[in-house]
RODO-2510 file (C-alpha; in nm, 4 decimals, decimal comma):
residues 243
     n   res          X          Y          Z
     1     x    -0,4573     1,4351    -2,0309
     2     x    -0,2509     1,7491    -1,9643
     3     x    -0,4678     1,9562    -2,1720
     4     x    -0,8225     1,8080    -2,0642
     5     x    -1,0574     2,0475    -1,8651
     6     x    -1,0068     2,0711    -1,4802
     7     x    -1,3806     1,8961    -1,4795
     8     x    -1,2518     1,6045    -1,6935
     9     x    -0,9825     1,6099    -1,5032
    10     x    -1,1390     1,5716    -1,1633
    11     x    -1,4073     1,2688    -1,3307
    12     x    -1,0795     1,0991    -1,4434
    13     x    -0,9397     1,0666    -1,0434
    14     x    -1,2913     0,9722    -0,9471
    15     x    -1,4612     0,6951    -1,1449
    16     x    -1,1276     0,4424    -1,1067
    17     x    -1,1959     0,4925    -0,7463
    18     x    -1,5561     0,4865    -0,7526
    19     x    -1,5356     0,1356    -0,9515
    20     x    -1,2734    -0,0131    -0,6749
    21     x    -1,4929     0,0916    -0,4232
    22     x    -1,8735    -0,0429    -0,5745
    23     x    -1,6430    -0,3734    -0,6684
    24     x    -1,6032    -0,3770    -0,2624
    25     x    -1,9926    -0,2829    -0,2080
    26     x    -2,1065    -0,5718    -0,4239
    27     x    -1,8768    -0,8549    -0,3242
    28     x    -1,9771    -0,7667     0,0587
    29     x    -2,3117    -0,7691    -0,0295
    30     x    -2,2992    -1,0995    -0,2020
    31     x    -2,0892    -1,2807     0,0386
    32     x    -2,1551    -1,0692     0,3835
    33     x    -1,9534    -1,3501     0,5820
    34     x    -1,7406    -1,4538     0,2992
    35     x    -1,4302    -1,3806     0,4719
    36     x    -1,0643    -1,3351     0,2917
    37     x    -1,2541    -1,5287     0,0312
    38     x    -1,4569    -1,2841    -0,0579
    39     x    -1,1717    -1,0546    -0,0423
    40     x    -0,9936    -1,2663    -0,3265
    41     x    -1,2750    -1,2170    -0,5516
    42     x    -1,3065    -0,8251    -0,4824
    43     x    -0,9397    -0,8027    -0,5256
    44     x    -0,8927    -0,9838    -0,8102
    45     x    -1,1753    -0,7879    -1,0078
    46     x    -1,0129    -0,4907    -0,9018
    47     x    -0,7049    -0,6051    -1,0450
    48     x    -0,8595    -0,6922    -1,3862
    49     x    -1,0441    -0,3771    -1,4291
    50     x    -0,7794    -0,1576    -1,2976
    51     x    -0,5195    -0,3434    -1,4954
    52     x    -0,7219    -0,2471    -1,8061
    53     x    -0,7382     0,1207    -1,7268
    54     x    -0,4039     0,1266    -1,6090
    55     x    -0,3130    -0,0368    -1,9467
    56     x    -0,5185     0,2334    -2,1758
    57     x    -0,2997     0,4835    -1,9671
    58     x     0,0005     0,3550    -2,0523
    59     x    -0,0461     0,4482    -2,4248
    60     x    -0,0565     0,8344    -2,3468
    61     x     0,1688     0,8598    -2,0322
    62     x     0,4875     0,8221    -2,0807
    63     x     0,7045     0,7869    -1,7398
    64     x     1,1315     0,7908    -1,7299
    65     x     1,2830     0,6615    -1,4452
    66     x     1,6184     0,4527    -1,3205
    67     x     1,6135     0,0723    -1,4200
    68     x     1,4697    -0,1282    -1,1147
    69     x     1,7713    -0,4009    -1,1250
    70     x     1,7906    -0,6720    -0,8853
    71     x     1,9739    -0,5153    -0,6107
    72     x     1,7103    -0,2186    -0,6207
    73     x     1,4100    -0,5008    -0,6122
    74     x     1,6210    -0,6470    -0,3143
    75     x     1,6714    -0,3027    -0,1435
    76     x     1,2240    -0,2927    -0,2105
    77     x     1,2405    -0,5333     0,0038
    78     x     1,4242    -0,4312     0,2770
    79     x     1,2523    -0,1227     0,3108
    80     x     0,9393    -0,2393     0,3070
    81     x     0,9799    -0,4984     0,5742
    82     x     1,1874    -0,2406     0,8011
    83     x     0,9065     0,0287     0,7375
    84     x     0,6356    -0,1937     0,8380
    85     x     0,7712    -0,3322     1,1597
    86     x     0,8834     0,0581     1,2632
    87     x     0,5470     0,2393     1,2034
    88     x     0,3799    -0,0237     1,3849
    89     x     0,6182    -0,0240     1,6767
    90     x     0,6051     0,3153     1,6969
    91     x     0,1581     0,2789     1,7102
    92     x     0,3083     0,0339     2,0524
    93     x     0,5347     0,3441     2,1946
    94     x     0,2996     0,5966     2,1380
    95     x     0,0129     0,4112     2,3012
    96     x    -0,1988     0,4520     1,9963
    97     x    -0,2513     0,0647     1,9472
    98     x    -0,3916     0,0892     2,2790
    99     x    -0,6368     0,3978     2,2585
   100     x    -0,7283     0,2540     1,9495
   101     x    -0,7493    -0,0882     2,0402
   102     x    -1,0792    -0,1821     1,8918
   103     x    -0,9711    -0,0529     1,5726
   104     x    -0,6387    -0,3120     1,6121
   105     x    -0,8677    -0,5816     1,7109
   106     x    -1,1384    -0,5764     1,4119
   107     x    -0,8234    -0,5252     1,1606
   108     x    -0,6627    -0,8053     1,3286
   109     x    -1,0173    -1,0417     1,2966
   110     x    -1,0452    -0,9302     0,9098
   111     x    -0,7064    -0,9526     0,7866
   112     x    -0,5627    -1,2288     1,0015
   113     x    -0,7885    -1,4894     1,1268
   114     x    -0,8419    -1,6846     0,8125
   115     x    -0,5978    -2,0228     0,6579
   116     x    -0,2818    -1,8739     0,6301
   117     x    -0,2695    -1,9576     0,2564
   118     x    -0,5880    -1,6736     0,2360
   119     x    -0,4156    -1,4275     0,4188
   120     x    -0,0545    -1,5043     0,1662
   121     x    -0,2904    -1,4839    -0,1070
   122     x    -0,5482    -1,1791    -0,0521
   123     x    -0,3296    -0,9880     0,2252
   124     x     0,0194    -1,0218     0,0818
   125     x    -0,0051    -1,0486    -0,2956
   126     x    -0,3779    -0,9572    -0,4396
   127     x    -0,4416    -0,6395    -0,2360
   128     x    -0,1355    -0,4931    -0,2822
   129     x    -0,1266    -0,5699    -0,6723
   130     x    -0,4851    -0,4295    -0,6702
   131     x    -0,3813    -0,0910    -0,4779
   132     x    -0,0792    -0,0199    -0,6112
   133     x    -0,2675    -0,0488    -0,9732
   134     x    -0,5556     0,2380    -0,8063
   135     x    -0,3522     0,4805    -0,6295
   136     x     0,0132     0,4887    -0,7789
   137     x    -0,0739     0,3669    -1,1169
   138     x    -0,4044     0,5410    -1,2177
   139     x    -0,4615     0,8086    -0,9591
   140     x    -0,1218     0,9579    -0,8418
   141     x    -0,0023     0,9160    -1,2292
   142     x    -0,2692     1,0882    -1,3665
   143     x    -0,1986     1,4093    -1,1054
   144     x     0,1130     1,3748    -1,2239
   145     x     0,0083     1,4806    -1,5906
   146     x    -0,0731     1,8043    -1,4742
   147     x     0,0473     1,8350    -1,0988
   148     x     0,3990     1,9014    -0,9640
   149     x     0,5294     1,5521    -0,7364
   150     x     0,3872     1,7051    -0,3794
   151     x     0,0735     1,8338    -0,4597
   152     x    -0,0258     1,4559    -0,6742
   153     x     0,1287     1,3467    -0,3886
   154     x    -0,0650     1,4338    -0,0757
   155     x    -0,4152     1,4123    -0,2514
   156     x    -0,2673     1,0228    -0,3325
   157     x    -0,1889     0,9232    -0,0325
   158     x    -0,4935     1,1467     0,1376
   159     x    -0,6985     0,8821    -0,0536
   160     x    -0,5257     0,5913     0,0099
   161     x    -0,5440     0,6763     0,3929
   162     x    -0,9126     0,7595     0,3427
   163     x    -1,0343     0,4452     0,1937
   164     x    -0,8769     0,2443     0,4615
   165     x    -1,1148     0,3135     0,7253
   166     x    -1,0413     0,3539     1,0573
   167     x    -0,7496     0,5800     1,2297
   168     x    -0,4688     0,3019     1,3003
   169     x    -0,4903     0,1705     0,9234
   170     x    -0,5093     0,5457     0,7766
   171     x    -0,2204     0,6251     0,9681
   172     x     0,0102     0,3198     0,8339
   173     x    -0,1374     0,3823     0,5147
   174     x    -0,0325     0,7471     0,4527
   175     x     0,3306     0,6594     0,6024
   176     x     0,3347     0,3620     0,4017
   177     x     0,2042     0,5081     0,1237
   178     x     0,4451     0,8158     0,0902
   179     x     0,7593     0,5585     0,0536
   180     x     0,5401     0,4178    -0,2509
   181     x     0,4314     0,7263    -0,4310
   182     x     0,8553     0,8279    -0,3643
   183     x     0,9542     0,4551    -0,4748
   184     x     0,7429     0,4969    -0,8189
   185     x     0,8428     0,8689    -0,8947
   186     x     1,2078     0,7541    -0,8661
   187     x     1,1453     0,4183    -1,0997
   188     x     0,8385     0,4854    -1,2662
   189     x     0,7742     0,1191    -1,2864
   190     x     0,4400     0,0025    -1,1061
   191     x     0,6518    -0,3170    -1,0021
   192     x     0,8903    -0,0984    -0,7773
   193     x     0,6169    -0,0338    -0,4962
   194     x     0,4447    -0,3329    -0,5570
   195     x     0,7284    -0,5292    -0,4435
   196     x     0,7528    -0,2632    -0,1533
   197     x     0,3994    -0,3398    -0,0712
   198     x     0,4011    -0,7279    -0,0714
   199     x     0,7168    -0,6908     0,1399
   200     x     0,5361    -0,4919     0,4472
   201     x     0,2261    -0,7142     0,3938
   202     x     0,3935    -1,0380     0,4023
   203     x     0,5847    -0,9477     0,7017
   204     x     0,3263    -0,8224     0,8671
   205     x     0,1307    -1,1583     0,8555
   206     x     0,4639    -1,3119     0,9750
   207     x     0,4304    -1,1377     1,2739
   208     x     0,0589    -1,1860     1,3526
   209     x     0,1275    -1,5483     1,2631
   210     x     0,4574    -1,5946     1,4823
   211     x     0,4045    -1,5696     1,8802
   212     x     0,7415    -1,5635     1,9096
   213     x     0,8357    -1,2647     1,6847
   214     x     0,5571    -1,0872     1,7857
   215     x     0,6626    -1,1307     2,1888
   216     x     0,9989    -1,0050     2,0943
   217     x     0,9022    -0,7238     1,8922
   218     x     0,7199    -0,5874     2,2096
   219     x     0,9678    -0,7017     2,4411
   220     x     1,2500    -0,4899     2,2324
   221     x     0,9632    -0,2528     2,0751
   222     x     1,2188     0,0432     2,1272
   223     x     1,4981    -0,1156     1,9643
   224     x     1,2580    -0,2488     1,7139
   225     x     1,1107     0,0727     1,6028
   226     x     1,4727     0,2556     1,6294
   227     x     1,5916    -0,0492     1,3886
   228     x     1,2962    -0,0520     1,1589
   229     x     1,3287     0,3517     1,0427
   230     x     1,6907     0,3631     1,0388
   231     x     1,6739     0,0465     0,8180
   232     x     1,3898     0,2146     0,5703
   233     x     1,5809     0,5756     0,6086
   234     x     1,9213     0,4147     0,5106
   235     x     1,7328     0,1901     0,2024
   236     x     1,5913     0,5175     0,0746
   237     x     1,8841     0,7013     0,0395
   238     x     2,1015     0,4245    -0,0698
   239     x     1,8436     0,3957    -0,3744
   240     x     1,8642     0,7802    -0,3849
   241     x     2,2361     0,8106    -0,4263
   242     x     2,3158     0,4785    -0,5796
   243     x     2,0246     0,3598    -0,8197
***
């Protein structure tokens, strides 16, 4: 892929992400009110098709990286839950959850509203298996064959917080996204951010789904956020000096 022509190049970013997206088109226009449903069975395609590709890839590209142990998977974890409860506590500081309310409240009806065995299923497990196949696995690891790390980089997670289509989700996606395009450079194992991904997902359902947690997030949102970057700032460099 290194030596292909820039305009071979440029058709081999696009057509993965033109297939995820037409995937999307057609599901929605078969089920229009299919719900997290739906979802599955856009997410799952995506995950079959994109597996494939990302498969065929795998023969040519050939990544090095630090073994993703237990402890590492563990740390995944950790950072991905302490991430997603900071950014979004920092959206409640900033007021931004509030200008953009209506973007918080359609998010909240899509993603959240279902059976809670839906949202596990398609919020937590399918769509991050599905993105993390697009955008680290095919997209930012193709730039990578003939890109340095920050220019593949931001045009990854510039995607990524494109196709997620309003202002509050772009946001959380680019921050989100930069700890996954780091977590893969430094493992070059797809399983690395997907385990990262699951881990802000899942929690993030936790909280929609808990009144509790979610009335003591914003009751200590300030402690919360402080908490939540420290924890993903001290996770990343632990993995940085240590793993």
């Amino acid at each position: 892929m290194r030596y292909q022509p820039l305009s071979r190049r440029l058709i081999n970013l696009i057509y993965p992400l033109v297939i995820y997206m037409a995937i999307g088109m057609a599901v929605l226009g078969l089920y229009p009110n299919g719900g997290l449903m739906a979802n599955l069975i856009e997410k799952v395609s995506c995950i079959i098709i994109m597996g494939i590709l990302f498969y065929k890839d795998s023969k040519q590209i050939r990544w090095e990286g630090k073994k993703l142990s237990l402890y590492s998977a563990i740390i995944m974890i950790i950072i991905g839950i302490c991430a997603c409860i900071g950014v979004n506590m920092l959206f409640e500081l900033t007021g931004l959850k509030t200008i953009r309310e209506e973007d918080a409240k359609n998010v909240a009806k899509a993603l959240y509203s279902d059976k809670l065995w839906l949202q596990i299923l398609v919020v937590g497990i399918a769509a991050p298996v599905a993105e993390e196949l697009l955008f680290r696995g095919i997209l930012y690891r193709r730039m990578r064959t003939w890109l340095s790390v920050g220019p593949s980089a931001l045009a990854a997670l510039l995607i990524f917080a494109a196709v997620h289509g309003n202002l509050l989700q772009a946001l959380y996606a680019f921050i989100l996204g930069a700890l996954l395009v780091w977590t893969y450079e430094r493992f070059a194992k797809l399983t690395a951010p997907i385990i990262l991904h699951v881990s802000a997902n899942l929690i993030s359902i936790l909280v929609q789904q808990s009144t509790w947690l979610s009335s003591y997030l914003q009751t200590y949102a300030v402690a919360a956020c402080i908490i939540g970057f420290a924890g993903t700032a001290a996770g990343v460099v632990y993995i940085t000096i240590h793993e």
